[in-house]
Each structure stands twice: as structure tokens, then as C-alpha cells.
C-alpha atoms as a printed R data frame, in Angstrom:
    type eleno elety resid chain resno       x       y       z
1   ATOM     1    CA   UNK     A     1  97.942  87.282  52.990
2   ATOM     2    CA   UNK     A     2  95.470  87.917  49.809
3   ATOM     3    CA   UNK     A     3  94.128  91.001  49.869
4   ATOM     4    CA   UNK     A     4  89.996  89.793  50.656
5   ATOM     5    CA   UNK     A     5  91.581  88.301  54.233
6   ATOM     6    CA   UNK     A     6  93.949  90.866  54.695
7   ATOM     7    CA   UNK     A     7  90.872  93.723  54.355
8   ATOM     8    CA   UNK     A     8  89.322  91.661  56.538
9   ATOM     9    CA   UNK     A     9  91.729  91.774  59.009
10  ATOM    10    CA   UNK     A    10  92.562  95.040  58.592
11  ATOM    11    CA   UNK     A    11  88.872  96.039  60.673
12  ATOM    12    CA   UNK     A    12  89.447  93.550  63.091
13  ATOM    13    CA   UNK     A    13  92.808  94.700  65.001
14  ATOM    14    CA   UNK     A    14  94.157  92.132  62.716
15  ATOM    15    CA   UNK     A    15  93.192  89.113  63.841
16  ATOM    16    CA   UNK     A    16  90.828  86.279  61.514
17  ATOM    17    CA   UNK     A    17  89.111  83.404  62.115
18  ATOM    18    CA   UNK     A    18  89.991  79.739  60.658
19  ATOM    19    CA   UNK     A    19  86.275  80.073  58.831
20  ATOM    20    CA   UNK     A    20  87.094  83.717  57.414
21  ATOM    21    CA   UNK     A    21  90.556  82.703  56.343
22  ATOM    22    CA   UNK     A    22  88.877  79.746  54.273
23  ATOM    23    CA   UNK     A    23  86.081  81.877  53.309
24  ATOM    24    CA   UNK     A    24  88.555  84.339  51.603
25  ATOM    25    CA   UNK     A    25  90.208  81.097  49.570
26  ATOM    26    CA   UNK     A    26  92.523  79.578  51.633
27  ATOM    27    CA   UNK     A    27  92.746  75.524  51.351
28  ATOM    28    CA   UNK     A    28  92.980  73.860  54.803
29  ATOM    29    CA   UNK     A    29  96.359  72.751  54.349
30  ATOM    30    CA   UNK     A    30  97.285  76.169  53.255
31  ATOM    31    CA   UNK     A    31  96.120  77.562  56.889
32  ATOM    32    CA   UNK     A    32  98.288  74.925  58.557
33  ATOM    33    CA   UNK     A    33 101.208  75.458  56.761
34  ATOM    34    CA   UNK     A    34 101.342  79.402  57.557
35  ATOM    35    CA   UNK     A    35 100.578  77.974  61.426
36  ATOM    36    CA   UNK     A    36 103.381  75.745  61.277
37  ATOM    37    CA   UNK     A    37 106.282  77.883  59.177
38  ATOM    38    CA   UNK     A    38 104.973  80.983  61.787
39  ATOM    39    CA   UNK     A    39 103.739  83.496  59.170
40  ATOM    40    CA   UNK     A    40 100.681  83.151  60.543
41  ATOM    41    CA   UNK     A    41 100.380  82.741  64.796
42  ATOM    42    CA   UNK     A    42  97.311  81.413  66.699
43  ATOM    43    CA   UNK     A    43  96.080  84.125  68.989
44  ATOM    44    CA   UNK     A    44  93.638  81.784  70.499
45  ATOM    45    CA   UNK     A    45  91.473  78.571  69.211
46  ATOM    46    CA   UNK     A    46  90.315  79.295  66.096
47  ATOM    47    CA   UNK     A    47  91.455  83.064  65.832
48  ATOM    48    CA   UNK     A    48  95.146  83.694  63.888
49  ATOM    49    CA   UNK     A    49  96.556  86.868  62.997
50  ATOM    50    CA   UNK     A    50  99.859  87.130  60.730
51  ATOM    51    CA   UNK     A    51 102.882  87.092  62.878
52  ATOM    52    CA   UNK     A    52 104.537  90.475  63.954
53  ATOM    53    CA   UNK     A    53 107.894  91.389  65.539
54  ATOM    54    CA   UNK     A    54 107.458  92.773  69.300
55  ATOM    55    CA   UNK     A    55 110.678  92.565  70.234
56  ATOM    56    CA   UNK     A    56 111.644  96.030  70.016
57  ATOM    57    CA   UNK     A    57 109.147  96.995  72.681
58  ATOM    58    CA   UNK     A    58 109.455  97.137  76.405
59  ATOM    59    CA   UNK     A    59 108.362  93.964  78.036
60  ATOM    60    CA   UNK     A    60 104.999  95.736  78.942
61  ATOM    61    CA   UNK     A    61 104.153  97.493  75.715
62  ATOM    62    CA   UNK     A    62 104.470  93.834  74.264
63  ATOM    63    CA   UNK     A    63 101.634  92.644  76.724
64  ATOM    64    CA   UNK     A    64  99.526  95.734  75.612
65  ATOM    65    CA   UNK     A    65  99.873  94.915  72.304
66  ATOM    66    CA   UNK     A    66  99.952  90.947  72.659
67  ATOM    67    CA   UNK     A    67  96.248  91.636  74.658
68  ATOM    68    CA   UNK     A    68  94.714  94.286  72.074
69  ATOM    69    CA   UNK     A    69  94.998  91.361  69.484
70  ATOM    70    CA   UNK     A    70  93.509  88.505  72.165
71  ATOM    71    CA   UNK     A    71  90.525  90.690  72.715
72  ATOM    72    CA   UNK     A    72  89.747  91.337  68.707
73  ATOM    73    CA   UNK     A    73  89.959  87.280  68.769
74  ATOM    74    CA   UNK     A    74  87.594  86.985  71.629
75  ATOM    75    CA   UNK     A    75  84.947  89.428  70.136
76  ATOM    76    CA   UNK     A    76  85.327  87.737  66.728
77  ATOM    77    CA   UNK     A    77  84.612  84.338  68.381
78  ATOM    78    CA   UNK     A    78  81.610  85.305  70.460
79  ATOM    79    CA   UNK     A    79  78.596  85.927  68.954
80  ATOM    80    CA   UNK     A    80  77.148  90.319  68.305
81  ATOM    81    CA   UNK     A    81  75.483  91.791  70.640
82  ATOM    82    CA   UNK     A    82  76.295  89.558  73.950
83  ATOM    83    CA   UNK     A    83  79.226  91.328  75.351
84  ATOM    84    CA   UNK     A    84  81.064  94.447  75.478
85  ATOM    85    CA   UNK     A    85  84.674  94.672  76.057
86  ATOM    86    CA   UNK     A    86  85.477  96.045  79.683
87  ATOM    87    CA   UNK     A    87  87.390  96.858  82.209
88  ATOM    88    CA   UNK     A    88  91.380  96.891  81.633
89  ATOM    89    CA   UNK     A    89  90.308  95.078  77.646
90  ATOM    90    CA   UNK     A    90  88.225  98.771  77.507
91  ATOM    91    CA   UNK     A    91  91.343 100.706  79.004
92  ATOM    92    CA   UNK     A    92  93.350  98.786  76.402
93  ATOM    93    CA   UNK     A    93  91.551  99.539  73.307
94  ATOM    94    CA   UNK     A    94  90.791 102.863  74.743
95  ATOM    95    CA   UNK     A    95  94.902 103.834  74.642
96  ATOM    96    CA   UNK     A    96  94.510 104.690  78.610
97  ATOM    97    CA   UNK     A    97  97.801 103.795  79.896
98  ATOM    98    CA   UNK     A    98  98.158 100.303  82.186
99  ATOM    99    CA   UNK     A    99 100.625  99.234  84.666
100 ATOM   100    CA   UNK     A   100  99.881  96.484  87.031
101 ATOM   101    CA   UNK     A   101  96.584  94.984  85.828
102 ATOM   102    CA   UNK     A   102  96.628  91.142  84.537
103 ATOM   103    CA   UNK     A   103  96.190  90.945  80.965
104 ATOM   104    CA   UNK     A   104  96.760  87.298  80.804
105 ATOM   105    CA   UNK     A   105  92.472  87.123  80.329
106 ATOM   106    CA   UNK     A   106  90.398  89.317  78.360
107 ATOM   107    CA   UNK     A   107  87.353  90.937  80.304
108 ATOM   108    CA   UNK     A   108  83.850  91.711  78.486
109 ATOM   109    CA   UNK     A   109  80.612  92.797  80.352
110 ATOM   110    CA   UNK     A   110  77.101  90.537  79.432
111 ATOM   111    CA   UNK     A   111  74.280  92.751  77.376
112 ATOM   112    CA   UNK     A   112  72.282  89.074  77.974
113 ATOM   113    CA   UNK     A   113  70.925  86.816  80.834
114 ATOM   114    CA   UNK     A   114  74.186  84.780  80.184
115 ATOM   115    CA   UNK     A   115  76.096  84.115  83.790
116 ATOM   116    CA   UNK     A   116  79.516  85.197  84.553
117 ATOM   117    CA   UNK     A   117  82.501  84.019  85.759
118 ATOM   118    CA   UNK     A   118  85.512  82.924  83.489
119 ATOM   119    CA   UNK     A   119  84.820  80.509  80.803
120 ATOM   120    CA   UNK     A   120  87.505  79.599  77.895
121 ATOM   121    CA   UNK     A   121  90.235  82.551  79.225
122 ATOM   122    CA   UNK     A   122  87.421  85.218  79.233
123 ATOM   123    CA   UNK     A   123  86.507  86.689  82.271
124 ATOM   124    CA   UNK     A   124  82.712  87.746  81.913
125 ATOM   125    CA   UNK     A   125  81.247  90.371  84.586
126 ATOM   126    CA   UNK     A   126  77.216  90.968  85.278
127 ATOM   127    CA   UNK     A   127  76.220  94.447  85.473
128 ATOM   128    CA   UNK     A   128  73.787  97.053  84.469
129 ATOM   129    CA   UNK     A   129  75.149  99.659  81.476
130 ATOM   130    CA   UNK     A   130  73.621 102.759  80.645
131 ATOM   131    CA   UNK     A   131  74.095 103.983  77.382
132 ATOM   132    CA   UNK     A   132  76.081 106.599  78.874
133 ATOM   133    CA   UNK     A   133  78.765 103.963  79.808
134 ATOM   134    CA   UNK     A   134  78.912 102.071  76.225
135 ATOM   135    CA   UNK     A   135  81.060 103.444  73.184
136 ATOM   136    CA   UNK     A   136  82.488 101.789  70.087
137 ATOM   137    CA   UNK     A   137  86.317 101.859  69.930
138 ATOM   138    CA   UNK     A   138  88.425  99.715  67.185
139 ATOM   139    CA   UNK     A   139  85.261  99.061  65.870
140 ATOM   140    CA   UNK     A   140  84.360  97.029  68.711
141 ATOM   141    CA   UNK     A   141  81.599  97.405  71.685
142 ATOM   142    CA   UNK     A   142  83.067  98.556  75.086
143 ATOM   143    CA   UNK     A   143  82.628  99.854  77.927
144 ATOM   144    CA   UNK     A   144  83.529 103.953  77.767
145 ATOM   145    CA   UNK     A   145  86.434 105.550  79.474
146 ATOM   146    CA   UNK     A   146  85.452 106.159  82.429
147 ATOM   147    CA   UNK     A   147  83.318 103.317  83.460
148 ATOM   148    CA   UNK     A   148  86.104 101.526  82.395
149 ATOM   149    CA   UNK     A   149  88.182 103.402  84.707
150 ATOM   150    CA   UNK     A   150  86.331 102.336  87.311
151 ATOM   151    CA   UNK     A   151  85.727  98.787  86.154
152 ATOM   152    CA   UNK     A   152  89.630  98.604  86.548
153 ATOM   153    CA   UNK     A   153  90.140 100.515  90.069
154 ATOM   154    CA   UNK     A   154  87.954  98.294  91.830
155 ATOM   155    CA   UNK     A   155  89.202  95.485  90.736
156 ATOM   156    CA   UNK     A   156  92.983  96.109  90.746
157 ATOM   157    CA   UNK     A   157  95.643  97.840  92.987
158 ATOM   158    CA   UNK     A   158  95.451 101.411  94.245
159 ATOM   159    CA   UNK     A   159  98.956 102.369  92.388
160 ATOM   160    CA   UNK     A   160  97.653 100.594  89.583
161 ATOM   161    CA   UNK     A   161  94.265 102.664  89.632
162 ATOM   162    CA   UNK     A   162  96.248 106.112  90.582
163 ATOM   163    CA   UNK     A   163  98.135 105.359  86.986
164 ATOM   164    CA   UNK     A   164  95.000 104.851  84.984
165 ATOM   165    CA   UNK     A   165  92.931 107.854  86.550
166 ATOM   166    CA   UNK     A   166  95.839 110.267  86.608
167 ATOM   167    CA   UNK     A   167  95.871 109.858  82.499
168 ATOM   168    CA   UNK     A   168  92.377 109.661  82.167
169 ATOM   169    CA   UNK     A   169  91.768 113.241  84.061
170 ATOM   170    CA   UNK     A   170  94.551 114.106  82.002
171 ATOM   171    CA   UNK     A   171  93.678 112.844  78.903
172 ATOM   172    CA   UNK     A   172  90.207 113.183  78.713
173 ATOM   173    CA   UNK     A   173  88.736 116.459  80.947
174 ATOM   174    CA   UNK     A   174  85.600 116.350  80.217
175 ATOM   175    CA   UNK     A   175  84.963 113.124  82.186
176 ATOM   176    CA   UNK     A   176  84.654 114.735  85.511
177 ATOM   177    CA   UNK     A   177  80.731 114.584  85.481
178 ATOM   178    CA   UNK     A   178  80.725 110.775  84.432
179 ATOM   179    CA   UNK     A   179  82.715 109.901  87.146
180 ATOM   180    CA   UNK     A   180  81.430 111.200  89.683
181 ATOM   181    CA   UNK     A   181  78.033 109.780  88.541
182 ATOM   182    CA   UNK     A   182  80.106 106.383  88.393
183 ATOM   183    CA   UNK     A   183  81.278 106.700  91.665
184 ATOM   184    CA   UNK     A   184  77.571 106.540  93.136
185 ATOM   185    CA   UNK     A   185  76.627 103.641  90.933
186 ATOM   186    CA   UNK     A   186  79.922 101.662  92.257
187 ATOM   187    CA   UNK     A   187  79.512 102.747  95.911
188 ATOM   188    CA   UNK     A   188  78.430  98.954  97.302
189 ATOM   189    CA   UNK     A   189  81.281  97.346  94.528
190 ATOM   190    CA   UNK     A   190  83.926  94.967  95.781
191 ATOM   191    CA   UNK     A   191  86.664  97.703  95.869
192 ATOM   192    CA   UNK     A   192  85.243 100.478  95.548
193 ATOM   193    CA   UNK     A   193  86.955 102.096  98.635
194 ATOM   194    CA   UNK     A   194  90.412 101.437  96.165
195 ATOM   195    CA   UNK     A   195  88.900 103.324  93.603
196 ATOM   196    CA   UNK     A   196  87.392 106.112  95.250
197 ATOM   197    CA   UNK     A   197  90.737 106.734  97.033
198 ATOM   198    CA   UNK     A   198  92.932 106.525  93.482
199 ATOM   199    CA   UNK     A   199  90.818 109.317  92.140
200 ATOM   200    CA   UNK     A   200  90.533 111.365  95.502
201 ATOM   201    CA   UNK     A   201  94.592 111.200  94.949
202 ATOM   202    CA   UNK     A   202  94.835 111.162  91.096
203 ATOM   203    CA   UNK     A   203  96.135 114.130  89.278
204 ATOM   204    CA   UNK     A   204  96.051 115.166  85.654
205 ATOM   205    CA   UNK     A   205  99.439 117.094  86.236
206 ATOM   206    CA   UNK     A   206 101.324 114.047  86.611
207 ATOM   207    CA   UNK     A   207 102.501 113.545  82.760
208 ATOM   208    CA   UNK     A   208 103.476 109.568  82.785
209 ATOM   209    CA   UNK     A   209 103.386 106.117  84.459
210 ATOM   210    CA   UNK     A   210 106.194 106.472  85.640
211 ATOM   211    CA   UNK     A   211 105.611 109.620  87.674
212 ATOM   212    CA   UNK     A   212 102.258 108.300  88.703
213 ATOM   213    CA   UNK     A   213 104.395 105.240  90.369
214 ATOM   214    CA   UNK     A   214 106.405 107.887  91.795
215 ATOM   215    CA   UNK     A   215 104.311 109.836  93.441
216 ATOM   216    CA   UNK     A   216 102.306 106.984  94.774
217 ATOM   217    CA   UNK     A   217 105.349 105.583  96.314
218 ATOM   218    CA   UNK     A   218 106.358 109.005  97.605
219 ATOM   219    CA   UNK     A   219 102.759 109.049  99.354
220 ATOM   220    CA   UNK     A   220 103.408 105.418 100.770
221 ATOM   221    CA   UNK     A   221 106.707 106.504 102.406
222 ATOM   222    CA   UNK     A   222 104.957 109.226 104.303
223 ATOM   223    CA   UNK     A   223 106.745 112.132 102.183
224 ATOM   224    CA   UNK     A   224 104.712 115.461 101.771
225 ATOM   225    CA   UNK     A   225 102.496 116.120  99.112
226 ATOM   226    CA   UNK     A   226 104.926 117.521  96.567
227 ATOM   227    CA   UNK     A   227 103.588 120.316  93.679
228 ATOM   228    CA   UNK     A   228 103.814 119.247  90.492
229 ATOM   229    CA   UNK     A   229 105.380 120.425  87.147
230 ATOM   230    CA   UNK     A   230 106.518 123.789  88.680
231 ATOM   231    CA   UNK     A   231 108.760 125.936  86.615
232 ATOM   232    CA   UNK     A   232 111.355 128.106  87.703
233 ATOM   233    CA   UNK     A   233 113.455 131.033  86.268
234 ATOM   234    CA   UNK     A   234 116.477 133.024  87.070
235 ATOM   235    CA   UNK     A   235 117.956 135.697  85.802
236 ATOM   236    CA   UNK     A   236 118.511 134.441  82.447
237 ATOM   237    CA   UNK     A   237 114.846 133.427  81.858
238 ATOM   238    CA   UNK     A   238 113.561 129.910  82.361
239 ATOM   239    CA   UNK     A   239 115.288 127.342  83.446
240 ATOM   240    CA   UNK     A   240 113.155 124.337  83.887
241 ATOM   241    CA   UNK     A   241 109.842 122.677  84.657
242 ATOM   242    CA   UNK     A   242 110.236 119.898  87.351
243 ATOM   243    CA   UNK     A   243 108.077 117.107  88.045
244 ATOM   244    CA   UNK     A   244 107.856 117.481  91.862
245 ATOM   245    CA   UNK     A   245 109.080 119.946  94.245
246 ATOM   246    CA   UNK     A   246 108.559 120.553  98.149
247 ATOM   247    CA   UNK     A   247 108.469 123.964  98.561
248 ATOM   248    CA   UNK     A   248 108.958 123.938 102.246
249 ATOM   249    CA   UNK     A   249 112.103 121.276 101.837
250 ATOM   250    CA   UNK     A   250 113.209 122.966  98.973
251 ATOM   251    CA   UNK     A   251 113.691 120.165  96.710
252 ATOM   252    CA   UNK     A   252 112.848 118.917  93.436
253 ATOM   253    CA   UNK     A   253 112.601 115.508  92.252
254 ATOM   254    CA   UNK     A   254 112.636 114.378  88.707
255 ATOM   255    CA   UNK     A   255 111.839 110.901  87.172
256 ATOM   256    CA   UNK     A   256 114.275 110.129  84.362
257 ATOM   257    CA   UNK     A   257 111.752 107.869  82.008
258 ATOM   258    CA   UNK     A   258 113.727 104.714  79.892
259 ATOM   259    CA   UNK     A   259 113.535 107.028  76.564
260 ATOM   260    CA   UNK     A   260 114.487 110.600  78.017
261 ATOM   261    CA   UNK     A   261 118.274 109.390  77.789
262 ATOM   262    CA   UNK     A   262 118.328 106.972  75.586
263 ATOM   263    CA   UNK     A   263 120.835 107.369  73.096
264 ATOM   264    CA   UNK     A   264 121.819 110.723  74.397
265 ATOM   265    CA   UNK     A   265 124.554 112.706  72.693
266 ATOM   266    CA   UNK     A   266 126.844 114.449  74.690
267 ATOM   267    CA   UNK     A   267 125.126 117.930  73.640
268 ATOM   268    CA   UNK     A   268 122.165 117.063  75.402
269 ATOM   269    CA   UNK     A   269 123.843 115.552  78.839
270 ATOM   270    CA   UNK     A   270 125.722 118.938  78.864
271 ATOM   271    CA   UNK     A   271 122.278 120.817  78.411
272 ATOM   272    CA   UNK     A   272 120.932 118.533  81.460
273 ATOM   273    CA   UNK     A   273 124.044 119.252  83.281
274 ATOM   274    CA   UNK     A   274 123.815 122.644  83.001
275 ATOM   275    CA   UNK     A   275 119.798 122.759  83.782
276 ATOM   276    CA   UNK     A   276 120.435 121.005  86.941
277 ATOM   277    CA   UNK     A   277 123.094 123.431  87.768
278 ATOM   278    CA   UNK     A   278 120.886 126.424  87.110
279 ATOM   279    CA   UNK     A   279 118.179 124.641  89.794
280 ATOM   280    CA   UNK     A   280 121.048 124.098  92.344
281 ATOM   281    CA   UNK     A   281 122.052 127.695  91.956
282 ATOM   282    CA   UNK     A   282 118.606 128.598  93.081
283 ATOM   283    CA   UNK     A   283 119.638 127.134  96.041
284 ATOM   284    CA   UNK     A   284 117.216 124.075  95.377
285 ATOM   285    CA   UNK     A   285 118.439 120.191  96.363
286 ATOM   286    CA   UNK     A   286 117.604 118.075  93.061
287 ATOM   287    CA   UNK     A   287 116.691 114.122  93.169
288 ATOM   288    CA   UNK     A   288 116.808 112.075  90.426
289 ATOM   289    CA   UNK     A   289 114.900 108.642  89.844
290 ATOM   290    CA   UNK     A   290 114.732 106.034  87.221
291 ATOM   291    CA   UNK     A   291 112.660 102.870  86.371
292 ATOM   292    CA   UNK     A   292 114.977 100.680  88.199
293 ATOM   293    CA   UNK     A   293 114.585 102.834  91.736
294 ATOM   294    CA   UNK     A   294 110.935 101.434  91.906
295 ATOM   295    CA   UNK     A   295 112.881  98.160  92.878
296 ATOM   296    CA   UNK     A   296 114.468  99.807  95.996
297 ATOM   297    CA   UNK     A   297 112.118 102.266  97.103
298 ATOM   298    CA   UNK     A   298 113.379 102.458 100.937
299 ATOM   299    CA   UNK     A   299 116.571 103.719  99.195
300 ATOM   300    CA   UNK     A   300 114.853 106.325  96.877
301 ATOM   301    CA   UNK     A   301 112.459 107.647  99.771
302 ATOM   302    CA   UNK     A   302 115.914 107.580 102.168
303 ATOM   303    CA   UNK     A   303 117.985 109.642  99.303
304 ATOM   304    CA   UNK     A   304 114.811 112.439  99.257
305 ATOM   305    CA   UNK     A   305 114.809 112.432 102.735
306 ATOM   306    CA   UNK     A   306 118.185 113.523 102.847
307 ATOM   307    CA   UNK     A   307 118.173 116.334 100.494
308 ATOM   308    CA   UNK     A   308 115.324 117.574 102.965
309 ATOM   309    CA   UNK     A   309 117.812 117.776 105.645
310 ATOM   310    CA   UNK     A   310 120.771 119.129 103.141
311 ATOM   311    CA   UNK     A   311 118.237 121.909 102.030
């Protein structure tokens, strides 16, 4: 790419139109042949962005990335000052962590009289913004964090909302005011009973998606509330800081993410060993789940269960 396009690119998540690209010298034949040979890849009509290597990310983080470039296309192919990303396109570009939400359509809010409904792959939404609720993020109009939050919760699943708001009250503290403002001016949404109940039950303790999942399956199953990131000591000084425990069952449960062991060396599975030995000592029971237990969650909630009656 010559370096006027590649600028160029460079403040628009990467992406380019076909008229920029010949605007910055390049011959039509010269666009196709990048299309064709794959150094260049057609994000959607019109839009292209040079061709990158995902393949080293998780299925998911793929998507997220995959749907931060469709929505720089979209705003570069609609015209200033008409929309503003929103909903899970805001959480996107906003870095709030996503699991569950479609991403197969980029969503943008109207600033005109223009209808909505989804047009072209683009799902446009009416609605009144505040200034409070509009930022500028990527260099591109959106809806802020936690209208965006709430965009998202009423529109998608409640363990899919739990995720989002337990990283945004994590993540961004101050927010608490905004949303609870939000939560008036959504009261009468389509879903708004999903959202209100996500952040009622969201928690800025819980440290990752896959803990949020966790704990919103735990609550599904009936299991008791469990605390969360609890540390405990012994007589040699600390010995760990769990991500759930029920006091009363006396039992700690821990959620083993994809990178925690990946690539382990033997040091550190001893050091795990020996940390889960210092908990059992205490006289604790100690659960451990991974990515693929969210695939046979009778069998996860059945294994807690049954360190409750051990302890």
C-alpha cells in the first residue's frame, strides 16, 4: 500500500474505499488485481482493507476483530453526521468485552428523520440521544459506554448482558450515575426487564467472560450466591485468591480460562498443585471448570453439588 492510502487507512480502523484508493493513485486494474491475488480483501461493497492473518485468534476474537473493520466500512460508506455507531458496534469499538451478541450486522443509531430497520447489512435503530450518551471512539461517532450497554442488554440475552455489564462496572466505575439515568429512559424498551435484571445481578468482581458465564450458569442451576475473589491464608501467609466460594458449603470453584494453562511448564502445574493443596488443607472442597464445561452444564452444576455434600 503507498503511503497517502495507507495514512489514510491508518485513521479509519484500516479499511478504504474503492474512490479513496483511486484518489491516492491507484489505476482501476491495479485495485482489482490486489482483490483478486488477496492482498487486498473486500470488507463490504466498495470498502477494502489490506488482508490480515486472524488465524491465531480464538474463533470469537476473530469475529470481534472481523466486525471492528465492517463497522469502519459502514461509517466510511454512509454519509457524516447521519448515524452513530451503537449498540454491540459501540461495545465493540468501545473494547467492552462480547459473548453472545450477533455481529454478523453492524448497528448505528439515526441523528436524522431517516427510518430504521435493516437496509444493505446495517441494522439502523430510531431513538432520542442526549449528548450525554454520544462519544467519539476510533475516531468514529457512537453511542457511549453505557448507553451502549444498555442498547445491547435489551436487545440480547441475559448471560450475554450479565458479561457486558459485569466488565463495564468493572471497567469503567464511574458509570453508575449514567446508568441508572439510562435505566429510566429504557423503562418502556422491548427488553428492558433483561437488562434491568443483568445489572441488578452484574458484578464488577467477576474478572472475565468466562467467569461471568459461570456464575450466570451457577445462578440458573439454583446454586447459592457464591462470594467472589476471596483470598485465604494459612500459616505460611497467603495462599490464594479464588474466584467463587460458598462459605456455608465450604467450597471454592475456580474457572481455568483457555490461556491460564496454556503452554504450562511443569514448574507452574507443581505451583497449582501445591496451591490447591494448601486450599484443601484448609479443609475447603475445590471445583475446577474450563471453557468446554459450559457445553455440559448439568454435569458441572452436579460435580459442585457434590463437593457441597463432601464438605
Amino acid at each position: 500500500m503507498n503511503p497517502k492510502l495507507k495514512l489514510l487507512a491508518d485513521g479509519q480502523g484500516g479499511v478504504y474505499s474503492r474512490v479513496q484508493a483511486a484518489d491516492s493513485g491507484y489505476t482501476p486494474s491495479q485495485i482489482h488485481d490486489r482483490i483478486r491475488d488477496g492482498r487486498w480483501e473486500r470488507i463490504r461493497y466498495g470498502q477494502y482493507a489490506e488482508a490480515v492473518d486472524l488465524s491465531h485468534l480464538a474463533p470469537w476474537d476473530q469475529q470481534i476483530m472481523r466486525h471492528q473493520r465492517l463497522v469502519h466500512a459502514v461509517m466510511n460508506s454512509l454519509r457524516p453526521g447521519t448515524v452513530v455507531v451503537s449498540h454491540q458496534s459501540a461495545l465493540v469499538l468501545h473494547g467492552v468485552p462480547l459473548w453472545g451478541p450477533d455481529l454478523a450486522e453492524v448497528h448505528v443509531s439515526r441523528l436524522d428523520r431517516h427510518r430504521g430497520g435493516r437496509i444493505g447489512g446495517v441494522h439502523h435503530h430510531r431513538g432520542k440521544l442526549a449528548d450525554a450518551d454520544l462519544a467519539v471512539v476510533s475516531g468514529l461517532p457512537a453511542t457511549a459506554v453505557p448507553r451502549a450497554l444498555l442498547e445491547t442488554a435489551c436487545s440480547s440475552s441475559f448471560e450475554a448482558a450479565v458479561i457486558s455489564a459485569d466488565a463495564v462496572r468493572r471497567d469503567h466505575p464511574d458509570v453508575a450515575d449514567e446508568l441508572r439515568r439510562l435505566l429510566g429512559v429504557t423503562e418502556f424498551w422491548p427488553g428492558s426487564a433483561t437488562a434491568r435484571a443483568a445489572l441488578d445481578f452484574s458484578d464488577p468482581l467477576s474478572e472475565s467472560v468466562g467467569e461471568s458465564r459461570l456464575r450466570v450458569l451457577m445462578y440458573t442451576y439454583g446454586l447459592p450466591a457464591p462470594l467472589l475473589q476471596v483470598v485465604f491464608t494459612d500459616a505460611d501467609g497467603f495462599v490464594a485468591r479464588v474466584d467463587f466460594y460458598f462459605p456455608d458449603q465450604r467450597t471454592v470453584v475456580e474457572f481455568d480460562g483457555l490461556v491460564k494453562y496454556a503452554g504450562g511448564t511443569p514448574e507452574s502445574l507443581v505451583r497449582e498443585k501445591l496451591r490447591e493443596d494448601r486450599l484443601r488443607a484448609l479443609g475447603l472442597q475445590v471445583v475446577r471448570t474450563t471453557w468446554a464445561d459450559f457445553d455440559r452444564p448439568a454435569q458441572v452444576v452436579a460435580r459442585i453439588r457434590q463437593a457441597f455434600a463432601r464438605a
